[in-house]
C-alpha positions as CSV (number, residue, x, y, z in Angstrom):
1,X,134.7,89.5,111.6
2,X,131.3,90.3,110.5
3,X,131.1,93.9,109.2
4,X,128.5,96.0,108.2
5,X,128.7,98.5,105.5
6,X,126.7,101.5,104.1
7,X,127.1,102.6,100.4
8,X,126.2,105.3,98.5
9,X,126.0,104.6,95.0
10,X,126.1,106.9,91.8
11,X,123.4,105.6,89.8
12,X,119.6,106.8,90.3
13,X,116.6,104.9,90.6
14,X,113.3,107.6,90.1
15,X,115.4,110.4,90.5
16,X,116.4,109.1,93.6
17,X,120.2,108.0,94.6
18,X,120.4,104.3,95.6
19,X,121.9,103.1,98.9
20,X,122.3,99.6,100.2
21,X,123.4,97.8,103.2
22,X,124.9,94.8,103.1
23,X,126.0,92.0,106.2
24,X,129.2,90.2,104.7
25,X,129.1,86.2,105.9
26,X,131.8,84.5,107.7
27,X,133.1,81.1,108.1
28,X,132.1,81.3,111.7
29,X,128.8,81.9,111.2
30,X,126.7,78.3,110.4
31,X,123.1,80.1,111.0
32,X,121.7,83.2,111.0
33,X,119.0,84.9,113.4
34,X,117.9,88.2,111.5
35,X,115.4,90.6,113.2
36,X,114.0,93.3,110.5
37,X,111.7,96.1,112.0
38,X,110.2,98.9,109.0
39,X,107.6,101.2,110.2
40,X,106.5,102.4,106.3
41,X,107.0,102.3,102.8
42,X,106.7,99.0,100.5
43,X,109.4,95.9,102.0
44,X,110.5,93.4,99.6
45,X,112.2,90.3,100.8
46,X,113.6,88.3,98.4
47,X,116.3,85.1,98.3
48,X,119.6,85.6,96.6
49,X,123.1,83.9,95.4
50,X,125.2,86.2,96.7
51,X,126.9,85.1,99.9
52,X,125.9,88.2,102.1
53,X,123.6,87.5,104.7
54,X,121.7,90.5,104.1
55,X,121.7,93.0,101.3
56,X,119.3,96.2,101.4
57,X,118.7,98.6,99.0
58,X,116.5,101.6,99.3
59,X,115.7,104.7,96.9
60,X,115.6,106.9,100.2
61,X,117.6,110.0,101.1
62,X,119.4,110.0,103.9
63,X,117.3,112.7,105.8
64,X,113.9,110.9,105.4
65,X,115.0,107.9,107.1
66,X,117.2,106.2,110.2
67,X,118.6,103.1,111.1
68,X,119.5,101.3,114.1
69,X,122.0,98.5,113.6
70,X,123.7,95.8,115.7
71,X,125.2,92.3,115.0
72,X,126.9,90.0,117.2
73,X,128.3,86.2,116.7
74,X,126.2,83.7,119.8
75,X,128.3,80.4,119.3
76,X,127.9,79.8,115.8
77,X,124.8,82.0,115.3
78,X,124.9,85.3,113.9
79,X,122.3,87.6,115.3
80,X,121.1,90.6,113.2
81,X,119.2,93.2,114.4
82,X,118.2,96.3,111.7
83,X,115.3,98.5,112.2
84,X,114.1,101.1,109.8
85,X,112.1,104.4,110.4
86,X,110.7,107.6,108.7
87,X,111.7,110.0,110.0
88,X,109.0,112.1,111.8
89,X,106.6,108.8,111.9
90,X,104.5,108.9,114.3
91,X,103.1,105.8,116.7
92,X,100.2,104.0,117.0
93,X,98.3,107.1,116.6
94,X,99.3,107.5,113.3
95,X,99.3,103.9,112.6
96,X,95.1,103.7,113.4
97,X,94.6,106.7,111.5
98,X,96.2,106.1,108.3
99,X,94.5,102.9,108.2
100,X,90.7,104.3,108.8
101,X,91.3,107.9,107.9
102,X,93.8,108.1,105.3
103,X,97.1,110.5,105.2
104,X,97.8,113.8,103.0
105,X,101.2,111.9,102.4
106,X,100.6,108.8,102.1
107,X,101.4,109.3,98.0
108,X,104.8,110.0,99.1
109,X,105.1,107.1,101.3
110,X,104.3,104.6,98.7
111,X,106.8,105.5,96.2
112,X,109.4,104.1,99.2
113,X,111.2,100.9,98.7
114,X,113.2,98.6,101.0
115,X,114.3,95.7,98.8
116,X,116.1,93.1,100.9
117,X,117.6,89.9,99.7
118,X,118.7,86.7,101.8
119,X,121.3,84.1,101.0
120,X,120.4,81.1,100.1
121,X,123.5,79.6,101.5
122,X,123.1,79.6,104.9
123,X,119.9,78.6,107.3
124,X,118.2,81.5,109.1
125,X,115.5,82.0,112.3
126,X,113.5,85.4,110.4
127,X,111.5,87.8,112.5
128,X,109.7,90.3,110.4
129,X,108.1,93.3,111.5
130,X,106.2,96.0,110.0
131,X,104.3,99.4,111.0
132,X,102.1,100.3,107.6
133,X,102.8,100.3,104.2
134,X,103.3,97.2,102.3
135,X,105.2,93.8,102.1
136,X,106.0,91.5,99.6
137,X,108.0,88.0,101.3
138,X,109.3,85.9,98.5
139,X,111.0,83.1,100.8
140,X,111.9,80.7,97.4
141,X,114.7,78.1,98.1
142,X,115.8,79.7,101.2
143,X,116.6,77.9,104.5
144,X,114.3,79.2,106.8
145,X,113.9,77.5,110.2
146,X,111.8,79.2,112.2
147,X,109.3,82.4,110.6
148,X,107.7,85.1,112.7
149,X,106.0,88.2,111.1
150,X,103.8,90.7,113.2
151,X,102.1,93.5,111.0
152,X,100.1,96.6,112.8
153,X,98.6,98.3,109.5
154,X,100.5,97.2,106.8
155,X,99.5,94.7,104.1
156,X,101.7,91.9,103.9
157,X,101.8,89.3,101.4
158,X,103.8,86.0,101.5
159,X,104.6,83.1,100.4
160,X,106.8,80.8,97.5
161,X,106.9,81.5,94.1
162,X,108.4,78.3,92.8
163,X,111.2,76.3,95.1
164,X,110.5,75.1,98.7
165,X,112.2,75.4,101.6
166,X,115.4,73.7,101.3
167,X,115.0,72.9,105.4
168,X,111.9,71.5,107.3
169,X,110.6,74.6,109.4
170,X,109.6,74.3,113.2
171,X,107.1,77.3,113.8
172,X,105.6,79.7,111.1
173,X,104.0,82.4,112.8
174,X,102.0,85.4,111.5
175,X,99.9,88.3,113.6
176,X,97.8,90.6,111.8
177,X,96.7,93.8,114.4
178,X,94.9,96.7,111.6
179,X,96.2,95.3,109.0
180,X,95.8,92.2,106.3
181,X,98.2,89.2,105.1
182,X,98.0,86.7,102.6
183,X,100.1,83.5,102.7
184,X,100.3,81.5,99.4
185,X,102.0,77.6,99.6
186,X,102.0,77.3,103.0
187,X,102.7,73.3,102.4
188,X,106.3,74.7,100.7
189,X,107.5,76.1,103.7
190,X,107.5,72.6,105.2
191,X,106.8,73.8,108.4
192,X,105.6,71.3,111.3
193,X,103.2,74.0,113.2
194,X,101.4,77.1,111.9
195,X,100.9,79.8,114.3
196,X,98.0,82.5,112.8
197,X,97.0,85.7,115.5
198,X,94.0,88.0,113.9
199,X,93.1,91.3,115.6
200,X,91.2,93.7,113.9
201,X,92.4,92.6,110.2
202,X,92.2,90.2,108.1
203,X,94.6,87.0,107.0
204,X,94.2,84.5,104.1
205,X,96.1,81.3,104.7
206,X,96.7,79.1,101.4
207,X,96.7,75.7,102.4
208,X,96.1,74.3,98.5
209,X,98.0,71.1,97.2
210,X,99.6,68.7,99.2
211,X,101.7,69.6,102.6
212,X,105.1,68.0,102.8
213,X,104.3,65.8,105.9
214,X,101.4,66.4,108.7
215,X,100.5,70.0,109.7
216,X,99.3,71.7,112.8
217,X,97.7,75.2,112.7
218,X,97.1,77.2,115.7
219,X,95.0,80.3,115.0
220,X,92.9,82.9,116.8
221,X,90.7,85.5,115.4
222,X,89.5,88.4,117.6
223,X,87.3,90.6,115.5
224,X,88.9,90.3,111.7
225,X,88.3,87.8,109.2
226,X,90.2,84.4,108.7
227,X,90.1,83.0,105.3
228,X,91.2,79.1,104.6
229,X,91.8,78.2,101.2
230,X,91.8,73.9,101.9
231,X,94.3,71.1,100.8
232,X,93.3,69.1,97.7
233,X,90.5,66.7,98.6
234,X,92.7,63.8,99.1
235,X,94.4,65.2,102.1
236,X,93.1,64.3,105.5
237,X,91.4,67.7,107.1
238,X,90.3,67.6,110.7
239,X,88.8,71.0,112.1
240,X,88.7,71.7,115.7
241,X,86.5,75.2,116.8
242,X,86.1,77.3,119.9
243,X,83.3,79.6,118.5
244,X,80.8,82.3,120.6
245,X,77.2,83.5,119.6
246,X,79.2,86.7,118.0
247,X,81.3,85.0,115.7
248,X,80.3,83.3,111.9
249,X,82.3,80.3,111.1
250,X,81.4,79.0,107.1
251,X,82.4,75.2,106.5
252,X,82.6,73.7,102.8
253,X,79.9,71.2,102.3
254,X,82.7,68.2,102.3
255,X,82.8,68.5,105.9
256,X,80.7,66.8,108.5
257,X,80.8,66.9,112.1
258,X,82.0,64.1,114.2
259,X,81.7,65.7,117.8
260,X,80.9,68.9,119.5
261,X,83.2,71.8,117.7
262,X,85.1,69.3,115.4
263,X,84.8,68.5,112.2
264,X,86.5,66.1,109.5
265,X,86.6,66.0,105.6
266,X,86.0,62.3,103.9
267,X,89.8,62.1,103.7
268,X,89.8,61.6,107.5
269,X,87.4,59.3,107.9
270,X,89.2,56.5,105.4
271,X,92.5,57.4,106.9
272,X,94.2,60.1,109.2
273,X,97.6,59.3,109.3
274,X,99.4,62.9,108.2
275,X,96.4,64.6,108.8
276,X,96.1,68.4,108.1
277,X,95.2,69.4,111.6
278,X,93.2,72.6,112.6
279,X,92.8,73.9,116.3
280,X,91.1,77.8,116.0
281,X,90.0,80.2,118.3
282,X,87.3,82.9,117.0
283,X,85.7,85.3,119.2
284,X,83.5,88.3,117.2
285,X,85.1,88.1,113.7
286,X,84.6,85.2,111.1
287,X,86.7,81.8,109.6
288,X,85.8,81.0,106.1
289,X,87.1,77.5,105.1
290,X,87.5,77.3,101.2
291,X,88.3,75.1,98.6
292,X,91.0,76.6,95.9
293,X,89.9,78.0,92.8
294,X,91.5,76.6,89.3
C-alpha cells in the first residue's frame, strides 16, 4: 500500500529544523501522475536514485506552513496530489502586488525552501504549479511523459543539466500569467509538441542544438515578451505568425518569407523532413527569435 509519511528530523539547516515528506513506491504502481501546487518560497525539483516517488524537504516550521495531501492507485497509475501554502498568504491580490509593489516580507519569504526529488525509476505525467517566489526544475534522466507548469508571479526556470529524457514526451506545456520562465534544452526533453501560454510575463524558450526528432510549438503571447533562442543552423525552422498592428515580432536575418505570416530558414528550403515547426499567436506583447550565443 502506498503510504505517506511526515518526519521530523533532529538536524538543522539555518537554524531551522528539517522536515521531509516522502511517497514510498510499490510494485503496483508502473506510472506516476504527481500534481505539486506551492504558492511561495523558492521550489527545487530535482531527479533522484532513491526509489520513493516523491521526497520533500523543507526548512519550514510547522506553523508557517500547511499541506493538503491525497494519493490513490487508478489501474496501475499512482496519482499524487500535494499542495503547499504559507500560512496567512493571501490571493491574487497579493500575488499582483508583490510582483509590482513589492512586500515588507518578502526577505523572509525567500529564505524558504521546498526541495523535492523524483525517481528516476519509474515514468511520471508532472503538473507543476506555483503562486510567487521562485523555481528551479532540474528534470535530468527522468521519465517524464507528459509536463505541465502554470506560474502566476513566480520565476521559474527549467530545463536539463546533462541527461535527457529517458522517454519520448507527448505535450510540454508552460503558462506564464505575472511572472517569467526560462526553459534551457528543450530538444532533451524529447517531447513531440510544445505548448507556451504568455500573459503579462515573460518566457524564454531554448531551442539550441539539435531536437531529437521533429518538433511542434504552439505558443500565444498576450501582452509579455516571448524570447526564441533557434536550433543550430542546420536544422529545418519553419515559422508560422498571427500578428496585430500592437504587437513587434523581430526575425533573425536567416529567415525569409515564403507566404503571408510564414517564414522559413535556408535549412527548409533544401529539405524539411523533421522540421522544427512554429505556429504563434501574439496579440500586444513581442516574439524575439534568436540565434544562441557561444
Amino acid at each position: 500500500m502506498l503510504t505517506f509519511t511526515s518526519v521530523m528530523g533532529c538536524s538543522v539547516a539555518n537554524g531551522q529544523v528539517k522536515r521531509q515528506f516522502s511517497v514510498e513506491n510499490t510494485p503496483s504502481c508502473e506510472s506516476i501522475k504527481l500534481s505539486v501546487k506551492a504558492n511561495s518560497g523558492n521550489c527545487y525539483v530535482k531527479p533522484s536514485q532513491n526509489p520513493d516517488i516523491l521526497n520533500v524537504f523543507s526548512n519550514q516550521d510547522t506553523e508557517s506552513f500547511s499541506h493538503n495531501f491525497t494519493k490513490e492507485i487508478v489501474g496501475k497509475t499512482c496519482v499524487v496530489n500535494l499542495s503547499l501554502e504559507e500560512a496567512g498568504s493571501g490571493g491574487l491580490g497579493q500575488t499582483i502586488s508583490t510582483r509590482f509593489f513589492g512586500s515588507s516580507d518578502q526577505s523572509a519569504s525567500s529564505s524558504k525552501y521546498w526541495k523535492m526529488y523524483l525517481t528516476d525509476a519509474k515514468p511520471y505525467q508532472l503538473e507543476l504549479s506555483y503562486g510567487v517566489g521562485n523555481a528551479h526544475v532540474d528534470l535530468s534522466g527522468l521519465s517524464v511523459k507528459n509536463l505541465k507548469i502554470n506560474t502566476g508571479s513566480a520565476d521559474v526556470s527549467i530545463g536539463y543539466s546533462s541527461l535527457e529524457n529517458k522517454v519520448d514526451m507527448d505535450t510540454f506545456s508552460v503558462k506564464v500569467d505575472l511572472g517569467s520562465v526560462k526553459v534551457r534544452n528543450i530538444n532533451l526533453a524529447r517531447s513531440h509538441f510544445v505548448k507556451a501560454d504568455v500573459g503579462f510575463g515573460n518566457m524564454m524558450l531554448d531551442f539550441s542544438g539539435v531536437p531529437i526528432g521533429g518538433n511542434k510549438i504552439k505558443g500565444s503571447v498576450g501582452a509579455g515578451n516571448l524570447v526564441i533562442i533557434l536550433p543550430d543552423k542546420d536544422v529545418p525552422v519553419l515559422v508560422k505568425i498571427h500578428d496585430s498592428w500592437l504587437c513587434s515580432v523581430k526575425m533573425t536575418d536567416e529567415f525569409t518569407k515564403s507566404s503571408d505570416n510564414t517564414f522559413s530558414n535556408a535549412a527548409y528550403a533544401k529539405n524539411p523532413k523533421n522540421s522544427v515547426v512554429f505556429d504563434l499567436d501574439v496579440s500586444m506583447g513581442s516574439i524575439v527569435f534568436k540565434d544562441k550565443v557561444e
